[in-house]
N, C-alpha and C positions, 0 to 999 in steps of 0.2 A: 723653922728652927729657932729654940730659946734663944735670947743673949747668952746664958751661961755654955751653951756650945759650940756659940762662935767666938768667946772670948777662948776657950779649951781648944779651937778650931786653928786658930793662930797663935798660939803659946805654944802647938804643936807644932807648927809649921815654923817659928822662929829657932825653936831647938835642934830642929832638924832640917835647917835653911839649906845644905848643899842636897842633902837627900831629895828632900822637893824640886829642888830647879833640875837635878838630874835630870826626873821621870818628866817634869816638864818640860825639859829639852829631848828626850827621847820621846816624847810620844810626838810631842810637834815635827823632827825630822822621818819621820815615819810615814805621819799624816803629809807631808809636804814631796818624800819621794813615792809614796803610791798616787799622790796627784800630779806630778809629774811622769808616772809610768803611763796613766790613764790619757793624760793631755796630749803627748807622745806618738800616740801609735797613728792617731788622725792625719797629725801634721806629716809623717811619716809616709803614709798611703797616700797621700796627696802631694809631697815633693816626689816622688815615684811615678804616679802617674802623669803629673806634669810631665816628668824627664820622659817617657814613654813617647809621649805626643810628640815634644819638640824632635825627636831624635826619628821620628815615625817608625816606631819600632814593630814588626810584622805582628798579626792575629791568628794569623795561619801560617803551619810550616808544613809544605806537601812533599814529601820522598819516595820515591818507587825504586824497586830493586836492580833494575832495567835501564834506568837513568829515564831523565826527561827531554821531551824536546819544546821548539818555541811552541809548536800547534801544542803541547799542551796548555802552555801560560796562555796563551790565546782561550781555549776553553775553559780555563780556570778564571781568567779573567771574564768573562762574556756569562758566568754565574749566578744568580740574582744573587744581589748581597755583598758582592764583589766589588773595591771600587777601583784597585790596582793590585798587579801581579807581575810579579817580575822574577825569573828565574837568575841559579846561581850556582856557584860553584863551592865546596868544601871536602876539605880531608883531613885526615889524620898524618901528622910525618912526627917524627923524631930529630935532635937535633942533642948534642954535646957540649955541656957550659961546666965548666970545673971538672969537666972525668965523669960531672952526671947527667945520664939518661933523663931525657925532659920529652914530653911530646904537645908539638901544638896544636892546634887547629888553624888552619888557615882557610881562609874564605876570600871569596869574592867579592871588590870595593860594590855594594851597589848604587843605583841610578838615585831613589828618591826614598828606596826602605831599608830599614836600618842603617841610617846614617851613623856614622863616628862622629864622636866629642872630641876636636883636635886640640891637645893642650901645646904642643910645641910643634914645629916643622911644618912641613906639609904633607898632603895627601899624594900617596907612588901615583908618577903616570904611566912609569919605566916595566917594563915586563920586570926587569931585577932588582924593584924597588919595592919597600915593605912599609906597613903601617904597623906598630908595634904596640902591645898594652904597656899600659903608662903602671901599670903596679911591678909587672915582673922587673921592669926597665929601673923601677927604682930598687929592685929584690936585689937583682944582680950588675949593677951599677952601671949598665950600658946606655948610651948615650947616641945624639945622631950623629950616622956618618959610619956608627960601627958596621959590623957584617953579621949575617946569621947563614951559616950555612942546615941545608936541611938533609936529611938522610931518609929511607926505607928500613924494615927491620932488618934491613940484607945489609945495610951498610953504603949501599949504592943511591946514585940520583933517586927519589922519586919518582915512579915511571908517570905520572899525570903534570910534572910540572915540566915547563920547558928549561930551567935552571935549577940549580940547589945552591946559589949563591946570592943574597938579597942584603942589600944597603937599607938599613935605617935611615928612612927619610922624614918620620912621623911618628908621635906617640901621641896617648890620649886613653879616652875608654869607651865601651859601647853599652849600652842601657840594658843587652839582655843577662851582661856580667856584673848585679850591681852590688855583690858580696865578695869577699876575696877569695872565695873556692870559684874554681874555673871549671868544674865536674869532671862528669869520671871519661875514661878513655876505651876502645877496646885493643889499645895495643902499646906496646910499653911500658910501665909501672900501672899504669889501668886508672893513671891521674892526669886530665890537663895540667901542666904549669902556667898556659897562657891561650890569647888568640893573637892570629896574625893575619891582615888586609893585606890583600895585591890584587894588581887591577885582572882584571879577565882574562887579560893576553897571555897575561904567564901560564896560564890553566893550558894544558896540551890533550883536550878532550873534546868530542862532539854531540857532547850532550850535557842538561844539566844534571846537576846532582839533588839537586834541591829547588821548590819556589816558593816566595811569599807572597802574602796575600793582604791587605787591607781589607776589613772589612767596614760598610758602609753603615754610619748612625753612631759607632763604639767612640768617635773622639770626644774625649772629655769628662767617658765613664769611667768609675773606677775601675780598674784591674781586677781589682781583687773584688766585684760585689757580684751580686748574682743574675742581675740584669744583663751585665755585661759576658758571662760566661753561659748565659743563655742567648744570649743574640751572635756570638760567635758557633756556639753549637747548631743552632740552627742554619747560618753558612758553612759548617762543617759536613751536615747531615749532604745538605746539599752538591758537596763537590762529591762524595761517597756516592752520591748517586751516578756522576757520571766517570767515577774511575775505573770500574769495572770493564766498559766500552774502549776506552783511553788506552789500559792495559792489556785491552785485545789487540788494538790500531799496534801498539808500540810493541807485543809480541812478534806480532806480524812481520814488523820493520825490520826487527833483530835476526828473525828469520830467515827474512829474501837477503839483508846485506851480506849474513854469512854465506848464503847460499851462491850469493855472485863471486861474492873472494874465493868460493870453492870451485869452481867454473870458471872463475879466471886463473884457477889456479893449475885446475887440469889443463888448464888453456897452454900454459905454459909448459904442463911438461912434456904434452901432445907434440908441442911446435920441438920442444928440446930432443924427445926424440925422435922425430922426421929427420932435424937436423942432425942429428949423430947418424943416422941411416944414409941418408946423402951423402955426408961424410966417408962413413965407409965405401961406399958403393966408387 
């Protein structure tokens, strides 16, 4: 470039001194938030999956329609690929906070997967003790020591839990909820508002409902890359192979158990009327 169009070059720029520093402060915070969008999403995927690991948050979630028993965690566990499994319990209830309709999920505290993040309290040891998410708790300003009671769409107990009456003894949060939607429901406004921990014993059922799984090599991978969602599929492919089998045993079970409470059942009405017959006689 000539002298004469860099002297033209800044006698432009000095007449038009605010206009210049504008576009050069707008193009610099431009350039400075797309390189911060860009820097962002790494750190992001990687405070994630750290939280993942420390929390051991499951790789597999297995449900059958039939429910589960331990010989299956047994078989799921004994998998190649598998390095811990542990069965569990969860439902859907409803519950009444301002006159509004909310439903939770509640689950079962487990042993070593899916641990809670405890921010205050402690962990329920109590059948009528609860672990509460630390967001809703601060949504709707309850604190520990409060109560939650839980309902059915009938209005009535819960027929799977042994109480509908649970003390806040624990807030906090758990790694598979790390956005504030808590997903959708199938009963109620067809929205989670939250989750809720208690220990097993409150669960009044003989089966699980659910188990996790560990899978073996994944700690440390990213979540989210393709390594790691192929090395889970490949333990996936693998329990598929023996659910088919599993689902026969456990049709089976469901089978013979109704078929004895039906047997014990005539049992009784046999014996009831001998006895009314005696009776007369």
């Amino acid at each position: 470039m000539k002298k004469a169009q860099w002297i033209d070059l800044f006698r432009g720029i000095r007449k038009s001194i605010g206009r210049y520093l504008s576009l050069l402060f707008i193009v610099a915070l431009g350039t400075a938030f797309f390189f911060f969008l860009c820097s962002a999403e790494p750190d992001m995927i990687s405070s994630a999956v750290k939280y993942y690991d420390e929390s051991s948050l499951m790789d597999v979630r297995i449900i059958g329609t039939l429910g589960l028993t331990e010989k299956d965690v047994e078989a799921i566990e004994a998998a190649e690929g598998i390095i811990k499994a542990e069965g569990g319990y969860s439902m859907e209830v409803l519950s009444i906070f301002d006159d509004e309709e909310m439903v939770f999920n509640v689950m079962s505290a487990g042993e070593s997967i899916n641990r809670m993040t405890l921010w205050e309290g402690s962990m329920p040891e109590k059948e009528n003790e609860c672990f509460m998410d630390q967001g809703f708790m601060i949504y709707k300003g309850y604190e520990i020591g409060d109560t939650v009671t839980l309902t059915d769409e009938s209005g009535n107990k819960p027929e799977n839990l042994k109480t509908d009456t649970f003390t806040i003894v624990g807030s906090g949060t758990w790694s598979w909820y790390l956005s504030w939607s808590r997903g959708s429901a199938s009963s109620g406004n067809g929205s989670l508002a939250a989750f809720m921990v208690v220990p097993e014993e409150s669960f009044d059922m003989d089966y699980y409902t659910e188990i996790y799984a560990m899978v073996n090599g994944v700690k440390g991978l990213s979540t989210y890359s393709d390594a790691y969602d192929e090395a889970v599929k490949l333990v996936t492919e693998r329990i598929e192979e023996i659910a088919g089998e599993r689902c026969i045993i456990r049709h089976t079970e469901v089978y013979e158990d109704a078929e004895k409470a039906l047997s014990d059942a005539r049992e009784k009405v046999t014996s009831g009327e001998q006895a009314l017959a005696d009776a007369e006689k």
